[in-house]
C-alpha positions as CSV (number, residue, x, y, z in Angstrom):
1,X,-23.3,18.0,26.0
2,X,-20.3,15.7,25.1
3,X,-17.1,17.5,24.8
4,X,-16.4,18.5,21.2
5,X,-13.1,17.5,21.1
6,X,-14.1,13.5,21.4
7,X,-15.7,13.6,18.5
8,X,-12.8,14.0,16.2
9,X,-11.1,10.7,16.9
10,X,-14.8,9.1,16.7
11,X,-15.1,10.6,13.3
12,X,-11.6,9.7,12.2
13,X,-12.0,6.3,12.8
14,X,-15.5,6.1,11.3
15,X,-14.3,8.0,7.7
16,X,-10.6,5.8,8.1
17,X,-12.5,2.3,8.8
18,X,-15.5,3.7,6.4
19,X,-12.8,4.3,3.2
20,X,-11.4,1.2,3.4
21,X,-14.3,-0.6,3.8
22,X,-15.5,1.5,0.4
23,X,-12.2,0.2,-1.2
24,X,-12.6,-3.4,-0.5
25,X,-16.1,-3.3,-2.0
26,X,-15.5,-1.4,-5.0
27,X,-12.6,-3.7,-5.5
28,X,-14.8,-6.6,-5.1
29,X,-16.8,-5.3,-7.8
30,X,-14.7,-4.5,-10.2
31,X,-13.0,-8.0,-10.1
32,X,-16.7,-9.1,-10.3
33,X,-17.6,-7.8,-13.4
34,X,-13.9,-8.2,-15.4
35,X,-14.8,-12.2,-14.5
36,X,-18.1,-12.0,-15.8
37,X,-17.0,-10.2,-18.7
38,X,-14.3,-12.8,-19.5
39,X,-17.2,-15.9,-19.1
40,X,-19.4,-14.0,-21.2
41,X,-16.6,-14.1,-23.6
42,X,-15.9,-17.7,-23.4
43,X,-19.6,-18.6,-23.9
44,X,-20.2,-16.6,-26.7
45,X,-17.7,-19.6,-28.7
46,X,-14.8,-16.7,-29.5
47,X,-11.2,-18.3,-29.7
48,X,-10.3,-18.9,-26.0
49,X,-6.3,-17.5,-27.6
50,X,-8.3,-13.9,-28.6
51,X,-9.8,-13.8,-25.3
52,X,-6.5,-15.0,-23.4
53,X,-5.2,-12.0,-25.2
54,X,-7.9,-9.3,-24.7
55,X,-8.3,-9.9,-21.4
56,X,-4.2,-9.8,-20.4
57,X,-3.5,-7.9,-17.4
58,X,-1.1,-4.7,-18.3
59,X,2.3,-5.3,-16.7
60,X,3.9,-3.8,-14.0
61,X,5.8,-0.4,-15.3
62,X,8.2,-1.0,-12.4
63,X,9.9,-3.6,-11.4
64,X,8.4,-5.1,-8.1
65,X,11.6,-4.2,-5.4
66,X,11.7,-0.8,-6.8
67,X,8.2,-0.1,-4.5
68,X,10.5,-1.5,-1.4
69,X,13.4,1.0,-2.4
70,X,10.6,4.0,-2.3
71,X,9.2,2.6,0.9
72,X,12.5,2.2,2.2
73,X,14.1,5.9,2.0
74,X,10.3,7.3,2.4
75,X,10.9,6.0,5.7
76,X,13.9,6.5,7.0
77,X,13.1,10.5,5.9
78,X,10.4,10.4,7.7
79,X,11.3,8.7,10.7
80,X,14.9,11.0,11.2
81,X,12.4,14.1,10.8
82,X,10.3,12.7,13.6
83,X,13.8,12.4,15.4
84,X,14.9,15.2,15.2
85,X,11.3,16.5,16.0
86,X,11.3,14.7,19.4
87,X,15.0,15.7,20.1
88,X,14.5,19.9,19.3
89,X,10.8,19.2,22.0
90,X,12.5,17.3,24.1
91,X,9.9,14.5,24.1
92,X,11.4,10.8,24.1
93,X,8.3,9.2,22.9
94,X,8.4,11.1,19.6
95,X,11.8,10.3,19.0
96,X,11.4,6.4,19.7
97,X,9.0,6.9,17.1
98,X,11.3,8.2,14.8
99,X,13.9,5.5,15.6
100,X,11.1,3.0,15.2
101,X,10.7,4.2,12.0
102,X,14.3,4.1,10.6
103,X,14.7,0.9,11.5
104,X,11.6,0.0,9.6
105,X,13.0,1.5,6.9
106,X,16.1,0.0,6.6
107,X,14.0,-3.4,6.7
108,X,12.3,-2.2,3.4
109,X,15.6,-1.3,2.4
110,X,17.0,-4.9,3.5
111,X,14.4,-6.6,1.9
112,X,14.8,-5.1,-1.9
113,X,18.6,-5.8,-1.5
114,X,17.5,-9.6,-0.8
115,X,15.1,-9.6,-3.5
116,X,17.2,-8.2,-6.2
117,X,20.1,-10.2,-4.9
118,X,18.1,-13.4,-5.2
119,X,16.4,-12.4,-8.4
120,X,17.1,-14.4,-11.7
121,X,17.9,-12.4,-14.5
């Protein structure tokens, strides 16, 4: 009898790889269908203007660097708890971790400085 404690990472990875696989699908689909329902709308001779209008895409509620200023402190907080995590366990993997991740996160901070920097107003 296998050991019991193999199957968790088996059925991690099968539900982790299963949802995203699930995601891409239903994704898939739902692009699938908005197309079709903007063709049938085409065909049926309505003004291609009223169309162009019902089928507009909302906009963004948030301005697009704001996500990398989230993802950016998200980080760091994250990777100074695992720090300090490693450092009070005395375990250097942990904390390379955690200095691997505040590093990434002042990348995502780096990178919505550039953006707004460089955006036109």
């Amino acid at each position: 009898m296998p050991h019991l404690s193999l199957l968790i990472p088996i059925v991690a990875i099968v539900f982790g790889c299963g949802i995203a696989i699930i995601a891409i699908i239903t994704e898939y689909y739902e692009k699938k269908r908005y197309h079709e329902s903007l063709v049938k709308a085409l065909e049926t001779g309505n003004d291609p203007e009223k169309v162009k209008e019902l089928f507009k895409l909302p906009e963004k509620k948030e301005p697009y660097t704001i996500r990398y200023l989230h993802k950016g402190i998200t980080t760091i907080a994250v990777g100074i708890g695992a720090g300090l995590f490693g450092l009070f366990i005395n375990t250097r993997v942990i904390t390379g971790i955690g200095v691997f991740l505040c590093i990434l996160g002042l990348a995502f901070l780096l990178i919505h400085y550039l953006i707004k920097k460089n955006r036109p107003e």
